[in-house]
Each structure stands twice: as C-alpha cells, then as structure tokens.
KEZAKOL-70295 format. One record per residue (C-alpha): residue number from 1; residue in one letter; x, y, z. Coordinates in pm, 1 decimal, decimal comma, m for minus. Example, Ala and Ser with C-alpha at 12.3 -4.5 7.8 and 13.67 -1.06 7.14 Angstrom:
<rs>
- 1|A|1230,0|m450,0|780,0 $
- 2|S|1367,0|m106,0|714,0 $
</rs>
This chain:
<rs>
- 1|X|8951,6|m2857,8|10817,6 $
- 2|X|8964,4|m3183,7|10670,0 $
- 3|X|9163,7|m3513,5|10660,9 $
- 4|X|9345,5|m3640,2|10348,6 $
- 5|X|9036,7|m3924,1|10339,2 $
- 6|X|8740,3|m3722,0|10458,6 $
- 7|X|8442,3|m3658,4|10270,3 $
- 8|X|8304,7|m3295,4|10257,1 $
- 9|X|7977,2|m3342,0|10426,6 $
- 10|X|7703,9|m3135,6|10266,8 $
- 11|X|7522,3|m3124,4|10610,8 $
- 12|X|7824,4|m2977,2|10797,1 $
- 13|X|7936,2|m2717,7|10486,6 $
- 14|X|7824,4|m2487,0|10261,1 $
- 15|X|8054,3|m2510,7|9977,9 $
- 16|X|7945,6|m2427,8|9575,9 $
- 17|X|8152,9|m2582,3|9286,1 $
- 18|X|8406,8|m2343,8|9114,1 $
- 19|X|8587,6|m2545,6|8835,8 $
- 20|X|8599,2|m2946,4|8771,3 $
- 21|X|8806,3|m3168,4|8574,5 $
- 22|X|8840,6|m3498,4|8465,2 $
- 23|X|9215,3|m3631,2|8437,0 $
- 24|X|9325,8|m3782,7|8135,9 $
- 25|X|9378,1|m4101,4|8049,8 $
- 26|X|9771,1|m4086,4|7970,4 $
- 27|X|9837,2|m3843,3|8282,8 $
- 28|X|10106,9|m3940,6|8473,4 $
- 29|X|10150,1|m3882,3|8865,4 $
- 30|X|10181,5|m3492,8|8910,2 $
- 31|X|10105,9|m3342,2|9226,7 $
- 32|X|9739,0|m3182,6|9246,6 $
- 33|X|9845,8|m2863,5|9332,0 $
- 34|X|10067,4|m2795,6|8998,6 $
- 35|X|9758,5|m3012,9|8806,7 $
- 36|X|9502,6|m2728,2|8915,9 $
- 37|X|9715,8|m2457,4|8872,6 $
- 38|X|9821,6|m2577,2|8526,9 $
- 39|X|9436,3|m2576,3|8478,7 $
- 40|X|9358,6|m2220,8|8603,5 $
- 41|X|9443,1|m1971,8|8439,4 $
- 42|X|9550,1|m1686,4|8667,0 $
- 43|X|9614,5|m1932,2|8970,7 $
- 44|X|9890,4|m1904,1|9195,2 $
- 45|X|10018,3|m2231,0|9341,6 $
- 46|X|10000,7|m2080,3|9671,9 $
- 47|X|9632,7|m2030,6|9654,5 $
- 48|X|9593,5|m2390,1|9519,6 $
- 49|X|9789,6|m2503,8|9852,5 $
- 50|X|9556,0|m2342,8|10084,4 $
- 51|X|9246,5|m2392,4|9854,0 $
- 52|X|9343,2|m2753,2|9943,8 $
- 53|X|9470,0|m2740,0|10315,3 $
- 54|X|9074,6|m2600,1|10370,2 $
- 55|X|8968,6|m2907,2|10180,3 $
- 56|X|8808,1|m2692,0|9924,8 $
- 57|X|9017,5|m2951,6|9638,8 $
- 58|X|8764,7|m3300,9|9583,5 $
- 59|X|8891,8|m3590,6|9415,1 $
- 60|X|8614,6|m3807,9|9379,8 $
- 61|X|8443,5|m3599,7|9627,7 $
- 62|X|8694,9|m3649,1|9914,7 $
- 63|X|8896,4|m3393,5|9978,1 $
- 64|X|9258,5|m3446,0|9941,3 $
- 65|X|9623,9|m3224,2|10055,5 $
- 66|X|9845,0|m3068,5|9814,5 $
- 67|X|10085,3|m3345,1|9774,5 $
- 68|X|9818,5|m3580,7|9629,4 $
- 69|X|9910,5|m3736,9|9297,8 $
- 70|X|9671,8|m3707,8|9025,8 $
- 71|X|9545,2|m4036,3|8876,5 $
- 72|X|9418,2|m4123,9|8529,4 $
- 73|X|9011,7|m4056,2|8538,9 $
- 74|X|9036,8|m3880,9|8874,4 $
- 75|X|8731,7|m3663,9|8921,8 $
- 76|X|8890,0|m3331,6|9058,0 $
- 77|X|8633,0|m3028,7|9192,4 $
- 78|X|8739,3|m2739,5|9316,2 $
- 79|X|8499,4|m2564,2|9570,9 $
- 80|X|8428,7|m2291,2|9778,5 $
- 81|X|8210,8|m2124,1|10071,6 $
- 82|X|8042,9|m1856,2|9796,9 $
- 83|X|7902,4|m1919,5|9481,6 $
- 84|X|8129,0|m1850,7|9180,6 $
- 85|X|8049,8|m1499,8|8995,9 $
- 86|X|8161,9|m1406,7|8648,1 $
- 87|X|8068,8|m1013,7|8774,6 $
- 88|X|8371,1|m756,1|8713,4 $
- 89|X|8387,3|m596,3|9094,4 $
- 90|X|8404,3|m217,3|9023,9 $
- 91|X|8535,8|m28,4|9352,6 $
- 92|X|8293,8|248,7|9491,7 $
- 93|X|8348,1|472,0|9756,7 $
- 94|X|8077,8|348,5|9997,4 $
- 95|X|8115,1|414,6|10331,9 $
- 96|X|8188,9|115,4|10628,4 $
- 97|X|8101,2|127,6|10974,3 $
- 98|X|8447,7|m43,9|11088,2 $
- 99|X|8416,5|m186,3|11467,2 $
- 100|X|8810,0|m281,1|11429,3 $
- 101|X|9119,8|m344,5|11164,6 $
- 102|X|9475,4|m442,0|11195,9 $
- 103|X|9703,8|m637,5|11000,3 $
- 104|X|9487,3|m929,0|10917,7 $
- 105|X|9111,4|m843,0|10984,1 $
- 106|X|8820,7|m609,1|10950,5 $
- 107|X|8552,3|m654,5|11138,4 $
- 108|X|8246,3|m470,2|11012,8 $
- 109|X|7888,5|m329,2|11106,2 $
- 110|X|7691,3|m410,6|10846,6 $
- 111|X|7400,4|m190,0|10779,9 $
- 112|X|7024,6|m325,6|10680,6 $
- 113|X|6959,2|m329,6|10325,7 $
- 114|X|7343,9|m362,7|10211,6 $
- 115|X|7398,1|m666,6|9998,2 $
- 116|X|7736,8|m833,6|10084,7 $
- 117|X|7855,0|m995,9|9705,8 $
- 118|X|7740,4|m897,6|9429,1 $
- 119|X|7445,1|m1079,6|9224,9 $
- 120|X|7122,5|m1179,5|9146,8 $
- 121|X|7063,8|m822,3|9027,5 $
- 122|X|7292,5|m684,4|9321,8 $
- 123|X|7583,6|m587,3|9113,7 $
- 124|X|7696,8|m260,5|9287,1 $
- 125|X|7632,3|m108,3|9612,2 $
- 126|X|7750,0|m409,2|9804,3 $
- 127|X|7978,7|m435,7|10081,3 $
- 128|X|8205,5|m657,3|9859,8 $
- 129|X|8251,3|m307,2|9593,7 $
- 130|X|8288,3|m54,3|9908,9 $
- 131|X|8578,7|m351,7|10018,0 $
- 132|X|8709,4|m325,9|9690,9 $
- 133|X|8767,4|20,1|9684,1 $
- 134|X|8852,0|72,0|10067,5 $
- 135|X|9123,4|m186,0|10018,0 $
- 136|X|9221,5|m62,0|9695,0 $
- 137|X|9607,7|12,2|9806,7 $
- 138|X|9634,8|m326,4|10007,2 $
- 139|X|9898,6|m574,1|9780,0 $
- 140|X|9867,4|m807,9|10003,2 $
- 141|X|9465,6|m903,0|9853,8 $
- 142|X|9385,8|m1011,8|9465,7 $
- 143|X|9111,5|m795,9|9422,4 $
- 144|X|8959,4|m996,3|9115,9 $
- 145|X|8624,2|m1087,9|8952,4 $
- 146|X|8526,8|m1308,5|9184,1 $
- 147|X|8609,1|m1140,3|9499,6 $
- 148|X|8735,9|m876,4|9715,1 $
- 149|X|8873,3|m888,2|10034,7 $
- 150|X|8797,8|m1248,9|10216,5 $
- 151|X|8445,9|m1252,4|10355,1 $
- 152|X|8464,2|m1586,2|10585,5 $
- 153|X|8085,7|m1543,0|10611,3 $
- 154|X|7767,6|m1308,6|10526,9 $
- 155|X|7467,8|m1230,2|10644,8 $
- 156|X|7163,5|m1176,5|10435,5 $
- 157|X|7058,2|m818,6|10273,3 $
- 158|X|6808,4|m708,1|10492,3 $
- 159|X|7020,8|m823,1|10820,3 $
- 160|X|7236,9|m574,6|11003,3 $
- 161|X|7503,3|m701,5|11212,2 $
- 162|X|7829,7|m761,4|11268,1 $
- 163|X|8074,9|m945,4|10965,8 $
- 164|X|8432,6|m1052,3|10974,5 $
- 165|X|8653,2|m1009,1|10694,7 $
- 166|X|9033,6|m1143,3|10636,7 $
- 167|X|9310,4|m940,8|10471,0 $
- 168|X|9530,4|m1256,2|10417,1 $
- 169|X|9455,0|m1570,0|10339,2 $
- 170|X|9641,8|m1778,8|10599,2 $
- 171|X|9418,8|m1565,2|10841,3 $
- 172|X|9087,1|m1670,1|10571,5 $
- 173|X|9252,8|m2016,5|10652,6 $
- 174|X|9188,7|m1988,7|11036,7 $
- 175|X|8870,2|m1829,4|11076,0 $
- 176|X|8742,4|m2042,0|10826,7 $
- 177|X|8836,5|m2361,0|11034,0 $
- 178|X|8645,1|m2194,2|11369,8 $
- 179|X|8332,3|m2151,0|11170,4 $
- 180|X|8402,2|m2494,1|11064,3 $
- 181|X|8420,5|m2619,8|11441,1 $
- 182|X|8139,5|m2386,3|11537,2 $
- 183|X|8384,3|m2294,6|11766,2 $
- 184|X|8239,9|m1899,5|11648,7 $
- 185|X|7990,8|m1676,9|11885,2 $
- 186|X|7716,0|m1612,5|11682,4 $
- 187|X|7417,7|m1458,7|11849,2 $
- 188|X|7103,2|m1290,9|11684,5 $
- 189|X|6796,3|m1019,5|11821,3 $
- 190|X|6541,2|m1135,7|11627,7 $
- 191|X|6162,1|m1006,6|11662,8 $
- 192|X|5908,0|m1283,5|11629,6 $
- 193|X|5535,3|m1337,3|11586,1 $
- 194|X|5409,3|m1465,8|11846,5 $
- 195|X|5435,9|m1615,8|12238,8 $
- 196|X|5671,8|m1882,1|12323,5 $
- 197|X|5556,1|m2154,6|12541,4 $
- 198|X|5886,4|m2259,0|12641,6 $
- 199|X|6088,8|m1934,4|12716,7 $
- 200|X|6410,7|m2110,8|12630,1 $
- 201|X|6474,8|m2415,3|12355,8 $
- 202|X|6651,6|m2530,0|12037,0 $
- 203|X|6500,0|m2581,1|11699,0 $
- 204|X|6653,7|m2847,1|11495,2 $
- 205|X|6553,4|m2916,7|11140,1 $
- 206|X|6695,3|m3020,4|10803,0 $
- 207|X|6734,2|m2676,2|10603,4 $
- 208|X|6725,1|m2735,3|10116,9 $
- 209|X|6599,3|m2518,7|9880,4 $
- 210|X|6222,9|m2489,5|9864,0 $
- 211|X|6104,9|m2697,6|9551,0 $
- 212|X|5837,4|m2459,7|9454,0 $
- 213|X|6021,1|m2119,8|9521,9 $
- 214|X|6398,5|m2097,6|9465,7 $
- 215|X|6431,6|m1758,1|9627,2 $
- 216|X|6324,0|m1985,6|9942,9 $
- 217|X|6379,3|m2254,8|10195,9 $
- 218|X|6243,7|m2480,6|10402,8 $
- 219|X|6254,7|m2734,9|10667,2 $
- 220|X|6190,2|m3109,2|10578,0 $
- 221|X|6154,0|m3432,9|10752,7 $
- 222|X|6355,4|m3604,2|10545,4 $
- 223|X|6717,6|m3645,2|10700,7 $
- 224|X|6892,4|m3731,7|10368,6 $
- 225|X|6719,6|m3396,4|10250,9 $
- 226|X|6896,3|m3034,6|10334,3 $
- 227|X|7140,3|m2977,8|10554,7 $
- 228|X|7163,8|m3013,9|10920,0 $
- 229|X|7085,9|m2710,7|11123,4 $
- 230|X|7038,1|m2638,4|11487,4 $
- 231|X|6948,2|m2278,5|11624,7 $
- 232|X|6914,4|m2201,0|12001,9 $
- 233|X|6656,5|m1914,4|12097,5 $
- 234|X|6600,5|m1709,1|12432,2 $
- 235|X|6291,6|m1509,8|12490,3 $
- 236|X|6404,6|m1161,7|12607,9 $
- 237|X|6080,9|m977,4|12607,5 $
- 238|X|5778,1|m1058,9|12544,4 $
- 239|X|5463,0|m878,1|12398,5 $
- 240|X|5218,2|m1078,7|12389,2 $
- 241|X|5185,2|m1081,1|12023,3 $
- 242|X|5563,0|m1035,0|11916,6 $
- 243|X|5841,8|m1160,1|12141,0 $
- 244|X|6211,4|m1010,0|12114,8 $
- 245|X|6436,4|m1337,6|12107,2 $
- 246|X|6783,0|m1417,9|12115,0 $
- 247|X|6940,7|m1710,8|11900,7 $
- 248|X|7243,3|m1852,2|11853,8 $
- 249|X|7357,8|m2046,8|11599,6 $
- 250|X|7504,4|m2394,7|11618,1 $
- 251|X|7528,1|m2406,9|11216,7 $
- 252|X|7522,5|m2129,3|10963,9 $
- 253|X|7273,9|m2238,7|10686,9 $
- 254|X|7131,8|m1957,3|10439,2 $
- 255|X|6813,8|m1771,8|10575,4 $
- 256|X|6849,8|m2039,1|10901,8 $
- 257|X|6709,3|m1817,2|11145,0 $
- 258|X|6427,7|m1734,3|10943,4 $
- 259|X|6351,7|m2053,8|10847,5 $
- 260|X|6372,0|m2213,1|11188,4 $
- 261|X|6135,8|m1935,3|11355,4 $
- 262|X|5902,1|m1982,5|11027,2 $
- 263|X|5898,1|m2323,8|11052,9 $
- 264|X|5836,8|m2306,5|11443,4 $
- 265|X|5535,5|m2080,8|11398,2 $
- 266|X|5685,3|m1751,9|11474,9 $
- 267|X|5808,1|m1567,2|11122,8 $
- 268|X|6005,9|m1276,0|11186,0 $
- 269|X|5840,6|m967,4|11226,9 $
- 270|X|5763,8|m803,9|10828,6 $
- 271|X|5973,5|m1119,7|10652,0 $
- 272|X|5769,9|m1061,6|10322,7 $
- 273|X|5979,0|m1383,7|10218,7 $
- 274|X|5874,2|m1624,6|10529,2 $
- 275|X|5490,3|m1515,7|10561,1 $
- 276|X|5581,9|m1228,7|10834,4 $
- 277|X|5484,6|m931,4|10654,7 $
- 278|X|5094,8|m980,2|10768,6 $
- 279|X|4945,3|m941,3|11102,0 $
- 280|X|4923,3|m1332,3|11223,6 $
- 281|X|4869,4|m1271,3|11616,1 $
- 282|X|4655,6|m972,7|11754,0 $
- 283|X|4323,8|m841,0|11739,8 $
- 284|X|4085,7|m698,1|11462,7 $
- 285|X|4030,6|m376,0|11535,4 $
- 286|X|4131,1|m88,4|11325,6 $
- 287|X|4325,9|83,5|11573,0 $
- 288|X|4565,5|m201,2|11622,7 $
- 289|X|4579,4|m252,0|11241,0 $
- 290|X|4691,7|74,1|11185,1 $
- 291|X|4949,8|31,3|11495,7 $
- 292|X|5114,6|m288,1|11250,8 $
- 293|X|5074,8|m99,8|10960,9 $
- 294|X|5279,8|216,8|11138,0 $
- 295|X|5528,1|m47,5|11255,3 $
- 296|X|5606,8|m218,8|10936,7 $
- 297|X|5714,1|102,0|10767,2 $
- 298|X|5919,9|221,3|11066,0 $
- 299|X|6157,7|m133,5|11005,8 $
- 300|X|6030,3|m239,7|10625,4 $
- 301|X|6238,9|m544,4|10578,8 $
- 302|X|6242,0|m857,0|10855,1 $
- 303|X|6389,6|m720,1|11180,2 $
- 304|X|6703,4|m940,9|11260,5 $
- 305|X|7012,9|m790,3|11356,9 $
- 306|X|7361,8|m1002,7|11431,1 $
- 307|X|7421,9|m869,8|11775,1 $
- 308|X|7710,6|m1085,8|11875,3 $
- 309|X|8091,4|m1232,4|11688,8 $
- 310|X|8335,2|m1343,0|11889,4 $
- 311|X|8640,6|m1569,5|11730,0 $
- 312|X|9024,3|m1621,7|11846,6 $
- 313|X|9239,7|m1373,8|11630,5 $
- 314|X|9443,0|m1593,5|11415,6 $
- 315|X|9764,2|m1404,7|11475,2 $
- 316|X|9778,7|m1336,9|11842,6 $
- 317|X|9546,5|m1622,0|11983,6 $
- 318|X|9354,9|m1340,2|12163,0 $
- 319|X|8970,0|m1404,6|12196,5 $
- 320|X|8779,6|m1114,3|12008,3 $
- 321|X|8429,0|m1043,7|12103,2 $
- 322|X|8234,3|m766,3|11900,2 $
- 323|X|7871,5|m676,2|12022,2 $
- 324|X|7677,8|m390,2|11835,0 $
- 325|X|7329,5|m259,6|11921,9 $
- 326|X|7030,3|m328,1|11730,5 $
- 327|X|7047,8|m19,5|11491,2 $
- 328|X|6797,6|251,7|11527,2 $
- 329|X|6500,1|198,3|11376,1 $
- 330|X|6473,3|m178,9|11565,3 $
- 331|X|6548,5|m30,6|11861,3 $
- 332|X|6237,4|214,6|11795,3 $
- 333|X|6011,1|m113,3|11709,1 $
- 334|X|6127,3|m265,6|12002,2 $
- 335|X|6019,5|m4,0|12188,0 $
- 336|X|5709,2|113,7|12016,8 $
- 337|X|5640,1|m279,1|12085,4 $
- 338|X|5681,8|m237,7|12459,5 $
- 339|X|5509,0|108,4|12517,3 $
- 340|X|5197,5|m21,3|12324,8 $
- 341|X|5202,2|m355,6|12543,7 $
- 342|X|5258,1|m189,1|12858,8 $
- 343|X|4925,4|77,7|12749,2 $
- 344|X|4752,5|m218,1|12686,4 $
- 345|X|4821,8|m373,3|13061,2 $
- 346|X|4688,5|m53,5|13173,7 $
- 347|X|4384,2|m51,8|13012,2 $
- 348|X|4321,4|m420,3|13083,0 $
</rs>
C-alpha cells in the first residue's frame, strides 16, 4: 500500500488511530513488529506484520515495514480503516442475504436500515453481530471486541447494497490495496432532487466533518481542509422534479455521495440528514403534496442503493463483478416516480 518512506495521506485514506506510543529513551534497536506486539496485549506478531505491510504502523507519521528498528523518542501509531470500539461483539442469529462465499470472501447484500459495526447507540443488530455468529465455527478469524470478520469497507445504515467481506487476512491485505488504488467498481442508484443540466459530469470537492453538526459533513473550499473526493454521476431517468442517477466513486469518503449531490443542489430523495426530507422542486398544490408525502413513507430513509462491486479475487486473480437490484420498495419509488411523470405529460 505504502513505501517504507511514504506518508499516509489523509486525503487519499481513511484511517482512525488505534494505539500510540512513545519509545523510551534507553530503548535499544528492536524490530517494530516485536516493539508493538510487546505493547499489545493479545497481539499476534503476524497481525503486527500485515498491520504494517498495509502501512497501518506510523512512525512519526510515515509509515514504516516490519523490519524497522525502533529508535529512542520514536512516535509510533498504530491505525486502521474503522474506528476503534471497546463494544463486546455478541453473535446473533440474523439472517444475510449472501450473493457468494468461498474460502476467502463473502460478498453480501446488505439490506436498508442494517448498521454494519456496532456503535453510536448501534450495539446489536448489525451486520458485524449476524458475521459474528454466522462465522462462529470459522478458526481461521479472531472474532474479538473490536471486530468480526474483515469488513474492507461499509456502507452507511440506511444504504442497501452490495459489501465485501474477507475471511483471512492476507485476502483483507489485497482487497484493501484495490480500494487503495481505486482500482474497485463502485457504482451507486441514487434518487435526486432535482434536473440536471448536464446529463453526465463529475463533482469534485474537499469532504471534513461539519463544524456545527458532527453527525454531518460538508464540502469546503479550502484544499488543506477534508479530504479529497471525486464522484462521477449519470442521469438515467429523469422526472422532472427527481432524477434517478448513477455514480461512481473515484474515492470512498463517509456520506460522499450524499454530500456531493447536497452540495451540488440535488439532496437525495428523503435524506433527513442532507436537507432531502422536504419537497424542494415541484408544485404547491395539495394533490402533489400528498403524492411526496405517500412517497416518503413508501422508502423512509434516503434512497441510495450500491448497485455495483466488482474487484480481482485475491486468490485466483479472477475479476468478480456483483450487481444487485435496487431492493423493493426503491424500485416501487422509482416507479411511482415515472407513472406520476408520465400522467403528468398526458395531462400537459
């Protein structure tokens, strides 16, 4: 992922701080991977060796191999793509909507409304518990407190869609480098407020933390603010006031999609979150008030569904491509959307 003198760049990664230490004065050369391991209780060297081959092991905030040799005042972070939980997973018998397994992988349909890790006042019911428990007889995964199974990725609550998880972690190793490279397909239905004027284009924007609400983000100017993002959108249908698009991702920041489209003028259709929960394009009259009102309980939650993953299998150097349809109850939007347009042509 990295070299031995690369810096993790916040722009290109989304990586949280586990543990950090600050060597000793009187420590003599030891190699990094026995220094963390002495450090972490519970840590196999192993883990430590791949933790560092995927440059998740900062020294001074470069990222450095195994074989490194610890220094006297180094500055040594350990990091990784999810943010570190102290929550006990308990294994529950949720169903999974499993699109393929072997060996190495599980590739999953996610379902709208299923939280992925647990937090945040998510702490059962997740995909990361039904994991848990479905690979309950698996020796090969440390099924631990901080998690289960090895989810190279998520997607948020309310987003159904299609998620890749790895059974081992060489093969956590490999698909984490292609999502790295945005070597990945990633491809989104998303329905938008809104007409596009262009019916094709890119939407590029620095994506932080909103300052004034932490349960959102935001776009800013500033390009030594955020991090990097680029998403690519299609128009597939439009209806005058919504349109059905399709994006694909060029980086995978949290809420990106929703963001972007916010930030563009065309919030996701019911994204309480993003301002898409009201009726922003349309008319006044009761009638079609009612119509939005009918359509926001039919999907309540932002309609966004991950359509599209496609990755080389890290054990046979096959390409994989998974495509699920938009589950029900979108599809039904989608179409209420288009019968009501198409009435409306009539009457016009």
């Amino acid at each position: 992922m990295t070299d031995e003198n690369t810096v993790i760049n916040d722009e290109q990664n989304d990586l949280y701080e586990h543990y950090s230490f600050t060597v000793d004065k009187g420590q003599s050369p030891l190699r990094i991977d026995r220094y963390v391991t002495d450090k972490i209780e519970g840590a196999s060297r192993s883990r430590i060796q791949t933790a560092a081959d995927l440059g998740w092991i900062l020294v001074n905030d470069i990222s450095k191999k195994s074989n490194y040799k610890v220094k006297p005042l180094d500055k040594i972070s350990i990091v990784m793509p999810y943010e570190r939980r102290g929550v006990e997973i308990i294994p529950e018998n949720i169903p999974l909507d499993i699109l393929y397994e072997d060996d190495d992988l599980l590739v999953i349909n996610k379902s709208a409304g299923m939280v992925v890790h647990p937090g945040h006042g998510n702490y059962s019911g997740t995909m990361v518990n039904a994991l848990a428990y479905y690979l309950r007889e698996n020796d090969s995964i440390q099924l631990d407190s901080e998690r289960a199974g090895l989810l190279v990725h998520r997607i948020d609550k309310d987003t159904s869609g299609t998620i890749v998880v790895a059974k081992k972690l060489d093969v956590l190793k490999n698909l984490a480098q292609q999502f790295f490279n945005h070597t990945v397909q990633r491809r989104y239905f998303a329905l938008v407020w809104g007409r596009f004027e262009n019916k094709e284009g890119t939407i590029t924007g620095n994506i932080a933390r909103s300052k004034n609400d932490r349960l959102r983000f935001r776009v800013y100017d500033d390009e030594n603010t955020g991090k990097h993002a680029v998403t690519h959108y299609k128009v597939v249908e439009d209806f005058g006031y919504v349109s059905l698009i399709e994006c694909k991702l060029e980086t995978g920041r949290t809420h990106q999609i929703r963001v972007h489209l916010s930030h563009a003028g065309h919030p996701l259709f019911n994204d309480e979150r993003y301002g898409g929960n009201k009726i922003l394009y349309g008319t006044s009259f009761t009638k079609y008030k009612q119509f939005i009102n009918n359509c926001f309980e039919l999907v309540p939650h932002h309609a966004l569904h991950a359509a599209i993953l496609g990755f080389v299998h890290p054990a046979t150097a096959k390409e994989m491509l998974f495509e699920t349809p938009m589950p029900d109850n979108m599809q039904m939007l989608v179409d209420k959307w288009r019968r009501y347009t198409s009435n409306r042509e009539m009457e016009e």
